[in-house]
C-alpha positions as CSV (number, residue, x, y, z in Angstrom):
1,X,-98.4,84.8,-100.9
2,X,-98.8,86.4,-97.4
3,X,-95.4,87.9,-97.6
4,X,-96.4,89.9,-100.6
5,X,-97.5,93.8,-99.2
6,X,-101.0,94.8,-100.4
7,X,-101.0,97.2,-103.0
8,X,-102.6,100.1,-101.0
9,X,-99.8,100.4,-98.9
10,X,-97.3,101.2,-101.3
11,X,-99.9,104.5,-102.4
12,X,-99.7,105.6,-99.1
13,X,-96.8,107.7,-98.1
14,X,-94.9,106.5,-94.3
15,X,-93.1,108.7,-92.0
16,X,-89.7,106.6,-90.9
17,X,-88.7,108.8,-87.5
18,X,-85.5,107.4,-87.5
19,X,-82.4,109.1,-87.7
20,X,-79.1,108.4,-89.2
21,X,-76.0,109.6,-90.2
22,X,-76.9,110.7,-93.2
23,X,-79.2,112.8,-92.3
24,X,-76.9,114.4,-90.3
25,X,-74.4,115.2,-93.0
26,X,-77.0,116.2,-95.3
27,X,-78.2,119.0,-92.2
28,X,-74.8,119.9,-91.4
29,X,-73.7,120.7,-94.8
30,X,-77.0,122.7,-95.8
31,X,-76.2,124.6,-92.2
32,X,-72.4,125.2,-93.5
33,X,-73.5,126.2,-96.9
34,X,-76.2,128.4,-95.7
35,X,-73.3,129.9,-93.1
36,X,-70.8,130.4,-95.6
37,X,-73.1,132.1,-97.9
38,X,-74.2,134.8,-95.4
39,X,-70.5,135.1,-95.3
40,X,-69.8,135.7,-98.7
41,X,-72.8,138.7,-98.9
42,X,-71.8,140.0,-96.2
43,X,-68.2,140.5,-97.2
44,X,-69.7,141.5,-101.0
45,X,-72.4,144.2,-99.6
46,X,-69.0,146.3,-97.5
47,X,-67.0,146.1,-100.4
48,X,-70.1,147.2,-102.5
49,X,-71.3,150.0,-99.5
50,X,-67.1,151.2,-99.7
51,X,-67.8,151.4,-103.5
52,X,-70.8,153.4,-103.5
53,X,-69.4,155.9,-100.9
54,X,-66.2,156.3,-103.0
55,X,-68.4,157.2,-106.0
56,X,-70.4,159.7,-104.0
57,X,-67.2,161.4,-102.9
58,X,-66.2,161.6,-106.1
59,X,-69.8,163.0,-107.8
60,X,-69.4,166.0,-105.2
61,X,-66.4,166.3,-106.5
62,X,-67.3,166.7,-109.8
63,X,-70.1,169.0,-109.3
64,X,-68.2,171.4,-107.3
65,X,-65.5,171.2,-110.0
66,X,-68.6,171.9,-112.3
67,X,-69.7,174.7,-110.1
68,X,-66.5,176.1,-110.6
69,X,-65.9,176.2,-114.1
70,X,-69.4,178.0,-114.7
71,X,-67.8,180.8,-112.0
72,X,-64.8,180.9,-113.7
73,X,-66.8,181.1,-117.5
74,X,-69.0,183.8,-115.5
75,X,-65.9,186.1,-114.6
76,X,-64.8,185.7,-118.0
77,X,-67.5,186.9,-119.6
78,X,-68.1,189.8,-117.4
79,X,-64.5,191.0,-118.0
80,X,-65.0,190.4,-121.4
81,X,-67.5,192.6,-121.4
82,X,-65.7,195.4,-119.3
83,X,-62.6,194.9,-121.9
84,X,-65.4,195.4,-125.2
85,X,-67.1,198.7,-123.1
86,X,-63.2,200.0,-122.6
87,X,-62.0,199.9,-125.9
88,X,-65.2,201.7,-127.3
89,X,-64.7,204.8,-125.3
């Protein structure tokens, strides 16, 4: 009945120091996983930074293009206006 452990030393946690190779595998896969993840954002935040700076260049665009058209509906009207004064005279 001596080989039987007591029952209070199965409630209490033990810290085994020892290391093995299965430990190892287990660090050096979380290490690889953790690696190759940094990767991956990495490589997904340029193309998402290229994205972003192609949709800039292409908001100035528009706005200029905006920009534009109002000069162009400004001109219009104006010579509208000169062609309305010229056939009243």
């Amino acid at each position: 009945m001596t080989d039987m452990p007591q029952l209070a030393d199965h409630r209490r946690p033990r810290f085994d120091p020892t290391i093995n190779l299965g430990h190892i595998l287990t660090m050096g896969s979380v290490l690889a996983t953790m690696v190759a993840g940094y990767a991956s954002l990495s490589t997904r935040m340029g193309v998402v930074e290229a994205q972003i700076a192609t949709m800039t260049t292409l908001m100035e665009r528009s706005i200029r293009a905006d920009e534009q058209l109002q000069a162009m509906r400004t001109q219009a009207t104006k010579l509208e206006e000169r062609l309305e004064r010229l056939e009243q005279r």
